[in-house]
PyMOL Python script that loads the backbone (N, CA, C, O; Angstrom):
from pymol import cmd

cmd.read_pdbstr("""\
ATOM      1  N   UNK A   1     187.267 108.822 162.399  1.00  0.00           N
ATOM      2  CA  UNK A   1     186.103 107.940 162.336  1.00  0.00           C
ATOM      3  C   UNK A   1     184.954 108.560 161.551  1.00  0.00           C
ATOM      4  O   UNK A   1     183.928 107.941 161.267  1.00  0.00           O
ATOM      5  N   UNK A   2     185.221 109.952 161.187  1.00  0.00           N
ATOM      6  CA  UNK A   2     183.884 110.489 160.748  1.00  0.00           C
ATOM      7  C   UNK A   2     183.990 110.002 159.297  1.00  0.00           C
ATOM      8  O   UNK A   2     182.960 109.447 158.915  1.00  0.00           O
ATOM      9  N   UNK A   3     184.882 110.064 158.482  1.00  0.00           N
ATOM     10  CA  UNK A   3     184.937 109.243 157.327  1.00  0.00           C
ATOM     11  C   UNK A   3     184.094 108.067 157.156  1.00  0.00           C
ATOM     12  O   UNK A   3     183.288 107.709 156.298  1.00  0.00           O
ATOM     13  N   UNK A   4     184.622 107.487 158.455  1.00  0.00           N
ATOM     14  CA  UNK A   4     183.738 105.290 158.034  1.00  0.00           C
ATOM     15  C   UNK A   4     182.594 105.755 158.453  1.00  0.00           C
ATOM     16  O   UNK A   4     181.692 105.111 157.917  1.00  0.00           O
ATOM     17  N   UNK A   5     182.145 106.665 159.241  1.00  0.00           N
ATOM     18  CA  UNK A   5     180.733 106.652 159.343  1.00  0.00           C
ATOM     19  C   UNK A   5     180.102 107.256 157.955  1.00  0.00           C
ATOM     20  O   UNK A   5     179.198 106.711 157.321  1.00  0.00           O
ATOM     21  N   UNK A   6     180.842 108.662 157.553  1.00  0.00           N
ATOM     22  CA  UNK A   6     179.722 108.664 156.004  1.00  0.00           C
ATOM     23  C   UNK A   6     180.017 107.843 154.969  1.00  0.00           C
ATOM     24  O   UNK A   6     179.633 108.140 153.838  1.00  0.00           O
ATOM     25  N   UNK A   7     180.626 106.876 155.172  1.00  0.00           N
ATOM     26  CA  UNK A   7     180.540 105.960 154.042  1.00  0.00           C
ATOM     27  C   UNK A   7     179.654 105.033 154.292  1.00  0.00           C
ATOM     28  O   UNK A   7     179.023 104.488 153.386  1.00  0.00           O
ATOM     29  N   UNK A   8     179.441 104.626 156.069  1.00  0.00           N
ATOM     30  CA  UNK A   8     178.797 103.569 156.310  1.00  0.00           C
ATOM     31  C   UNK A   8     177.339 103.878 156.219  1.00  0.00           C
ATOM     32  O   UNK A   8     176.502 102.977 156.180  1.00  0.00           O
ATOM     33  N   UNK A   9     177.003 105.249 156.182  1.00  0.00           N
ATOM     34  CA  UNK A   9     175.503 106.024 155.710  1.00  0.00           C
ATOM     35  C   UNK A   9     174.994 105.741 154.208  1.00  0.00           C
ATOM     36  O   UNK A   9     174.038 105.177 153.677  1.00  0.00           O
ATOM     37  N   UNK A  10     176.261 106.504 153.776  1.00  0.00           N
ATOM     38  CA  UNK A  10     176.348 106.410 151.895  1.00  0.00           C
ATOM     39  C   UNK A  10     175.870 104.998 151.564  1.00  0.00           C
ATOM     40  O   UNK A  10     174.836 104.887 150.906  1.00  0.00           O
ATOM     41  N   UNK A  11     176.743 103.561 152.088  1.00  0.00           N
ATOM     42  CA  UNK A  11     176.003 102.987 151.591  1.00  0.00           C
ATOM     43  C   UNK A  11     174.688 102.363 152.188  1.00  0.00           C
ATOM     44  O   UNK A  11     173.883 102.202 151.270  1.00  0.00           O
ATOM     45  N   UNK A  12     174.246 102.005 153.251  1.00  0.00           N
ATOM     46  CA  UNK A  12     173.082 102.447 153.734  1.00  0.00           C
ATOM     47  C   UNK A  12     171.803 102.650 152.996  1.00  0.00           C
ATOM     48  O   UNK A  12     170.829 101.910 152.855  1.00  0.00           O
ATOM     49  N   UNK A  13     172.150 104.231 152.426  1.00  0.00           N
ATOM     50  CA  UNK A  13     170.998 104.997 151.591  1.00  0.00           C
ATOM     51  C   UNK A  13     171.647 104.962 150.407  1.00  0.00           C
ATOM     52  O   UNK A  13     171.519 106.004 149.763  1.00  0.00           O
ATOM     53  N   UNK A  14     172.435 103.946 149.798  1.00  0.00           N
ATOM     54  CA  UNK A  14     172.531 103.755 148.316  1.00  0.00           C
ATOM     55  C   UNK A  14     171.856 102.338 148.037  1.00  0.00           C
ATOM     56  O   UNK A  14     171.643 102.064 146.855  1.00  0.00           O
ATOM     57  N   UNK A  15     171.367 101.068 149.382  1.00  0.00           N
ATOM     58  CA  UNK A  15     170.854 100.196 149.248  1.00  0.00           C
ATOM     59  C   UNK A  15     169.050 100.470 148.947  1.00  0.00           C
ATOM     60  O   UNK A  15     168.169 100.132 148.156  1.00  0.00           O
ATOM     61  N   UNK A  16     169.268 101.378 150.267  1.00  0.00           N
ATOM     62  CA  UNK A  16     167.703 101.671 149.979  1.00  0.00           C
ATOM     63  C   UNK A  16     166.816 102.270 148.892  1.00  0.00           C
ATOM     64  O   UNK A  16     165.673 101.994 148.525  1.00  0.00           O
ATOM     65  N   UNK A  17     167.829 103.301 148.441  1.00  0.00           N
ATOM     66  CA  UNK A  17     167.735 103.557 146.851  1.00  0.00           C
ATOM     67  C   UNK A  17     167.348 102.512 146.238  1.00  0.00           C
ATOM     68  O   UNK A  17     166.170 102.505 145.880  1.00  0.00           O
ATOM     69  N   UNK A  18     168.195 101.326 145.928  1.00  0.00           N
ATOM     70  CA  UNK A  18     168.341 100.242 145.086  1.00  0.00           C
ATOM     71  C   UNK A  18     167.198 100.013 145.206  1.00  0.00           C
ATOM     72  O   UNK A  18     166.627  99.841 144.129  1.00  0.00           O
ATOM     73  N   UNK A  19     166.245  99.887 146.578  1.00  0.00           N
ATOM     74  CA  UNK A  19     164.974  98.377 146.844  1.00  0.00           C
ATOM     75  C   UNK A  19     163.669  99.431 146.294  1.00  0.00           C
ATOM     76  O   UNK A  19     162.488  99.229 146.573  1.00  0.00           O
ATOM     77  N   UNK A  20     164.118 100.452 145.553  1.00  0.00           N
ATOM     78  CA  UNK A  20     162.996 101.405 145.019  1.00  0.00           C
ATOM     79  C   UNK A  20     163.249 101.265 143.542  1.00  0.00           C
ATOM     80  O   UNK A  20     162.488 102.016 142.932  1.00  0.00           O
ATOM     81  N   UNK A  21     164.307 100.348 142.474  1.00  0.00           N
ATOM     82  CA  UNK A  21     164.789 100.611 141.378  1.00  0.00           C
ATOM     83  C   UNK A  21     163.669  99.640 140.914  1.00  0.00           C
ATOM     84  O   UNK A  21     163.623  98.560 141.501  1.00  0.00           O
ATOM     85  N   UNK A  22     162.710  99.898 139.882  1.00  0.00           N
ATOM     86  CA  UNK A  22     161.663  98.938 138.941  1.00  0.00           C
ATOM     87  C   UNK A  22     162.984  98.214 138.072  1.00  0.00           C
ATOM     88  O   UNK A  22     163.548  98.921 137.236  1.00  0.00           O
ATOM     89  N   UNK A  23     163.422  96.918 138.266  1.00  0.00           N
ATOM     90  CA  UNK A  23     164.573  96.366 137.514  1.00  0.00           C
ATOM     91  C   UNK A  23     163.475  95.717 136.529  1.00  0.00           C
ATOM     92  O   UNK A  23     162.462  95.162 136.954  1.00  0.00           O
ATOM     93  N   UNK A  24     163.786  95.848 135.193  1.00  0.00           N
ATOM     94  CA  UNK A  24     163.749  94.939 134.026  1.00  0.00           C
ATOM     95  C   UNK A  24     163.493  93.968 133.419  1.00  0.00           C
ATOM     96  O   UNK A  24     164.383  93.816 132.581  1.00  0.00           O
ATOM     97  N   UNK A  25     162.783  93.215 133.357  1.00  0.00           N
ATOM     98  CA  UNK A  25     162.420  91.608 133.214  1.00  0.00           C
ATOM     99  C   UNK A  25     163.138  90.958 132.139  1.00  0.00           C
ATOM    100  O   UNK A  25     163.294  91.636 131.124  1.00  0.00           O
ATOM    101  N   UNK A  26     163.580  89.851 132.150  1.00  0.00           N
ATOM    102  CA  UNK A  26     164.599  89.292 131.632  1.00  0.00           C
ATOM    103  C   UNK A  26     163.813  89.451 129.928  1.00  0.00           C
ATOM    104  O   UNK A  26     164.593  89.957 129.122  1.00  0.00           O
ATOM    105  N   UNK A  27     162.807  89.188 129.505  1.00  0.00           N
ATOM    106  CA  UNK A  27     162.663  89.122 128.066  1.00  0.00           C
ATOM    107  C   UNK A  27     162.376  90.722 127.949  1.00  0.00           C
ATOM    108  O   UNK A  27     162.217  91.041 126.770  1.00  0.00           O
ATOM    109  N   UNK A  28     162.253  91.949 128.974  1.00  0.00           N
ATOM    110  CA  UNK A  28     163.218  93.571 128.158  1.00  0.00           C
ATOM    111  C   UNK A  28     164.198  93.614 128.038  1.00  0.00           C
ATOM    112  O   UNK A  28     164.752  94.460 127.337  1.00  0.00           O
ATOM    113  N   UNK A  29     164.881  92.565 128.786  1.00  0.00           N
ATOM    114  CA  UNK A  29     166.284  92.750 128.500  1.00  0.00           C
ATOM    115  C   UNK A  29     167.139  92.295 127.383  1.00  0.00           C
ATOM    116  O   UNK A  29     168.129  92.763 126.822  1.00  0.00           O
ATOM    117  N   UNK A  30     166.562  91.428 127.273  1.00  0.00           N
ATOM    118  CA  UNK A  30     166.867  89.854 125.722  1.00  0.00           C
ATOM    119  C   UNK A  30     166.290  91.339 124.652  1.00  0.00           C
ATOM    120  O   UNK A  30     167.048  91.875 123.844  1.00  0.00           O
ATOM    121  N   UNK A  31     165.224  91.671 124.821  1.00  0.00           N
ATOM    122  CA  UNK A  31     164.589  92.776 124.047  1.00  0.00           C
ATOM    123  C   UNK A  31     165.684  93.978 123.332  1.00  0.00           C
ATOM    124  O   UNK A  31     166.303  94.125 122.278  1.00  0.00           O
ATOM    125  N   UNK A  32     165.488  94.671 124.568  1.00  0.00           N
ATOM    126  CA  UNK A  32     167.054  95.767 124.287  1.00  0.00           C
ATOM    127  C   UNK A  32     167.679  95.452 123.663  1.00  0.00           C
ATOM    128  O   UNK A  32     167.992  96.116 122.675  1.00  0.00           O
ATOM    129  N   UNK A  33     168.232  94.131 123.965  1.00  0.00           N
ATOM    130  CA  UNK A  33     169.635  94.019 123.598  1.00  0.00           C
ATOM    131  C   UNK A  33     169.590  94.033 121.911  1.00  0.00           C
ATOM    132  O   UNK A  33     170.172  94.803 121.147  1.00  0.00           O
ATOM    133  N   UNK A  34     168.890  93.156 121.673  1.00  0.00           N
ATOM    134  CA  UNK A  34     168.242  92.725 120.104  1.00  0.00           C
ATOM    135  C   UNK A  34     168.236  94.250 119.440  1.00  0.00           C
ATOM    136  O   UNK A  34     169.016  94.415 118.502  1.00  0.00           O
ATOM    137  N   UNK A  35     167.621  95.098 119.750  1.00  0.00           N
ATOM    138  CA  UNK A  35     167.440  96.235 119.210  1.00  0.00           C
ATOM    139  C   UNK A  35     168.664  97.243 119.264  1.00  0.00           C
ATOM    140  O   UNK A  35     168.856  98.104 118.406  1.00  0.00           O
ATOM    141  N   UNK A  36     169.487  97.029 120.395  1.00  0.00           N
ATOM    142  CA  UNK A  36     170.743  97.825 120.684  1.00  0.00           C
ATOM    143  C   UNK A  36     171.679  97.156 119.606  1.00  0.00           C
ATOM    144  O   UNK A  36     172.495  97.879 119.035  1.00  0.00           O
ATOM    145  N   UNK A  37     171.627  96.177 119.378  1.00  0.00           N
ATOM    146  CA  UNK A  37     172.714  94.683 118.328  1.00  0.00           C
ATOM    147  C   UNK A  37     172.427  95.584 116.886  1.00  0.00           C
ATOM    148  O   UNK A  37     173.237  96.306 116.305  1.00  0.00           O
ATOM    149  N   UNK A  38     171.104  95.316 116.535  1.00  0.00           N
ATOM    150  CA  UNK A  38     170.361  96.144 115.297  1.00  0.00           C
ATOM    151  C   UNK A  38     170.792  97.022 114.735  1.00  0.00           C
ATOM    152  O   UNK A  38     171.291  97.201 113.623  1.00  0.00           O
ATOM    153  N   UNK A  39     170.509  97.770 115.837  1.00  0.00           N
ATOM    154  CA  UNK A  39     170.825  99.577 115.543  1.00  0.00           C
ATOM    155  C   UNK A  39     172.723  99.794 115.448  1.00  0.00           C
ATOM    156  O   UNK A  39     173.427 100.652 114.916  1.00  0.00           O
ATOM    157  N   UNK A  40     172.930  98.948 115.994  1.00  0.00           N
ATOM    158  CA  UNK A  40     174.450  98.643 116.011  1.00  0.00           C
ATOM    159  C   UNK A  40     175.022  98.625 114.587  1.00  0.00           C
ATOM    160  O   UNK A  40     175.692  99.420 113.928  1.00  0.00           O
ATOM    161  N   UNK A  41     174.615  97.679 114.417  1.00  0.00           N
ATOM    162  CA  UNK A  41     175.008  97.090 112.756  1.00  0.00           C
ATOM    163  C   UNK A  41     174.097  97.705 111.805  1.00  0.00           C
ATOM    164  O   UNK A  41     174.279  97.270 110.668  1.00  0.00           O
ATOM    165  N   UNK A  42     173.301  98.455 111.886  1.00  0.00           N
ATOM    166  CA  UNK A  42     172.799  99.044 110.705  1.00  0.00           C
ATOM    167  C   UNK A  42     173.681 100.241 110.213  1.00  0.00           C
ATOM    168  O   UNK A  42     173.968 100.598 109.070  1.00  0.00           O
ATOM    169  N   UNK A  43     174.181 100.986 112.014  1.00  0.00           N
ATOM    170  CA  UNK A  43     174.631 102.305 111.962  1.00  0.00           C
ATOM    171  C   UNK A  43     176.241 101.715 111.069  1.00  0.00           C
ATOM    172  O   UNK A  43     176.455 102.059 109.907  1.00  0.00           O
ATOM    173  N   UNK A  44     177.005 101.016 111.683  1.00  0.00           N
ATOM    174  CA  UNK A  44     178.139  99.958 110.807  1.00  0.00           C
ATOM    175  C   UNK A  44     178.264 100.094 109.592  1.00  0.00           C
ATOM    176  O   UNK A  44     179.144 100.649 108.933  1.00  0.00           O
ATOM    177  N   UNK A  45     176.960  99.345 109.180  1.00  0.00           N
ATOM    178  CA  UNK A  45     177.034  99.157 107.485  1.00  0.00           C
ATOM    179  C   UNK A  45     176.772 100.602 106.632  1.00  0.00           C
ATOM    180  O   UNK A  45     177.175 100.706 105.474  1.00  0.00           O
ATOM    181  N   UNK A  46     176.089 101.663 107.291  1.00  0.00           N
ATOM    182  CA  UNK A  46     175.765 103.177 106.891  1.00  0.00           C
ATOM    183  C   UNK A  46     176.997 103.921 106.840  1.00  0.00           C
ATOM    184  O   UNK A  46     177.536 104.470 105.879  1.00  0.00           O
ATOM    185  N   UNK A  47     177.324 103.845 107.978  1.00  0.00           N
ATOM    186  CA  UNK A  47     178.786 104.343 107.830  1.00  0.00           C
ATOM    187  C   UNK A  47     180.253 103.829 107.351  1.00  0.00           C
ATOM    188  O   UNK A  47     181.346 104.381 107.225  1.00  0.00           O
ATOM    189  N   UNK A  48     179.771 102.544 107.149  1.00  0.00           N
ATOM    190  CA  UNK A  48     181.299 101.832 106.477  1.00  0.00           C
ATOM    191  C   UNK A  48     180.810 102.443 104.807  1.00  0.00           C
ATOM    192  O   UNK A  48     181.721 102.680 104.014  1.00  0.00           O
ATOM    193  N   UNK A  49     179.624 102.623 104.454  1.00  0.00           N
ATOM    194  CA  UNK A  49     179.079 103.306 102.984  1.00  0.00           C
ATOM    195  C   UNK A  49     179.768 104.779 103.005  1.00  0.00           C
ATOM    196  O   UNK A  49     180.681 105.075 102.233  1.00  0.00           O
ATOM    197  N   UNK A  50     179.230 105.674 103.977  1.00  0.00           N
ATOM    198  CA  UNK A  50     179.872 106.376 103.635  1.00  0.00           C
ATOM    199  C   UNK A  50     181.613 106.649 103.555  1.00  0.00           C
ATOM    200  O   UNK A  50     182.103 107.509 102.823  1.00  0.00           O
ATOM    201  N   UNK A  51     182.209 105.978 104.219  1.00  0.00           N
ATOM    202  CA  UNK A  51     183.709 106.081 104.725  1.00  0.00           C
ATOM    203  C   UNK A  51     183.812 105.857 102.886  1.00  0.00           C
ATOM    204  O   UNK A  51     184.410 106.683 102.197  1.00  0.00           O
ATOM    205  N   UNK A  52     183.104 104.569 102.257  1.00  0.00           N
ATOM    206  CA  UNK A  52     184.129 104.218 101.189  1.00  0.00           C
ATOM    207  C   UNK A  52     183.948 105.181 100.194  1.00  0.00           C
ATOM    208  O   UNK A  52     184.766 105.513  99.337  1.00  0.00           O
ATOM    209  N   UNK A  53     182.007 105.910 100.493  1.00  0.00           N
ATOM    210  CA  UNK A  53     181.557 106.794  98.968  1.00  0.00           C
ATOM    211  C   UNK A  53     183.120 108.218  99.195  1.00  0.00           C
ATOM    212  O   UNK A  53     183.817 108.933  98.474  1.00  0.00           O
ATOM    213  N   UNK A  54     182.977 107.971 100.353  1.00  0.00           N
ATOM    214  CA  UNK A  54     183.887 109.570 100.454  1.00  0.00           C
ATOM    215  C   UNK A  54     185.526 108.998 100.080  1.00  0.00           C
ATOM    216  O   UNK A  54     186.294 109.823  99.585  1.00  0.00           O
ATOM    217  N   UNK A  55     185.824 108.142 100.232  1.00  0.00           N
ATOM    218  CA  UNK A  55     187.007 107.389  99.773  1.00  0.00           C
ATOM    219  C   UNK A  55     187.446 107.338  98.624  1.00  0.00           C
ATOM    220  O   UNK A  55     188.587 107.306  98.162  1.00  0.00           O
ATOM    221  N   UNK A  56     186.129 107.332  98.052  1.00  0.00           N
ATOM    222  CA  UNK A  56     186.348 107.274  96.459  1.00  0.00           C
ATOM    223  C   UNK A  56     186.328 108.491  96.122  1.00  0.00           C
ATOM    224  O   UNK A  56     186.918 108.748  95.073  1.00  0.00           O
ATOM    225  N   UNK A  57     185.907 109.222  96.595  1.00  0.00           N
ATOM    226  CA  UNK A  57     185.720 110.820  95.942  1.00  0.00           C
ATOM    227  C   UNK A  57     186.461 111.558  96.093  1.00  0.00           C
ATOM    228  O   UNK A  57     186.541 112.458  95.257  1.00  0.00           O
ATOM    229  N   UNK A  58     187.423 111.539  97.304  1.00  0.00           N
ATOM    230  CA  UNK A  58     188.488 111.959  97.361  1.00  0.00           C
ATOM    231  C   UNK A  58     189.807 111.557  96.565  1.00  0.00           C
ATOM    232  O   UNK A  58     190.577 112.429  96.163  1.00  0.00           O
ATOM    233  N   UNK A  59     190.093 109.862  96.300  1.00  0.00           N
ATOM    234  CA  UNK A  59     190.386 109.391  95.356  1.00  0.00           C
ATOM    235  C   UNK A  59     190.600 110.204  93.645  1.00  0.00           C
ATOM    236  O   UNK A  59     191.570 110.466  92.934  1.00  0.00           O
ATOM    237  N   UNK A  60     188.892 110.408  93.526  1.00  0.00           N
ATOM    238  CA  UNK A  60     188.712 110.905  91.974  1.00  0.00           C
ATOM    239  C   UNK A  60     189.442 111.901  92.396  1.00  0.00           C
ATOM    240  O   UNK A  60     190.541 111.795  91.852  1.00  0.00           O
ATOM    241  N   UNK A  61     189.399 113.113  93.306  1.00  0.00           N
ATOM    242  CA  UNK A  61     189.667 114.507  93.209  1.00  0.00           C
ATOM    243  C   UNK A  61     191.326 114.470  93.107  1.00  0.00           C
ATOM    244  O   UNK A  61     191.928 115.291  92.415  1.00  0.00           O
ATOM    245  N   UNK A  62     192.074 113.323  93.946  1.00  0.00           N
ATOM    246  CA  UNK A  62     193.380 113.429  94.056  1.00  0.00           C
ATOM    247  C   UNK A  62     194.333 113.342  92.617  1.00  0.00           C
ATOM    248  O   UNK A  62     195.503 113.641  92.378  1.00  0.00           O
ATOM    249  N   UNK A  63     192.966 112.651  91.605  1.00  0.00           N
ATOM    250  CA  UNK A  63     194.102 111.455  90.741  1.00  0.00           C
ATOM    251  C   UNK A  63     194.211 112.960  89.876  1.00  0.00           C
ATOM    252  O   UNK A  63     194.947 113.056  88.894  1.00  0.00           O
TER     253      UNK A  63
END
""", "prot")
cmd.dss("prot")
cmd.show_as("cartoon", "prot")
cmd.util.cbc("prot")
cmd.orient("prot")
């Protein structure tokens, strides 16, 4: 029984934790996301550049 009891503690004091968490307001979140999407696809298109500059250069060196 000592098991179900520290679990039944654990969660307990993992709720009460929770009712202390400052959660997010829906337009930081719409926010983030926009900027996480962004940074997403910028890093994408930077690195699909380099994959091809080095593609090619290895290319020249092979032929």
């Amino acid at each position: 029984m000592e098991k179900i009891d520290r679990a039944k503690e654990f969660f307990a004091e993992s709720k009460q934790e929770l009712k202390k968490v400052t959660w997010p307001t829906k337009q930081q979140t719409i926010t983030s996301t926009w900027v996480v999407m962004a940074v997403t696809f910028v890093l994408a298109i930077f690195l699909g550049l380099v994959d091809l500059g080095f593609s090619k250069i290895i290319g020249y060196i092979l032929k």
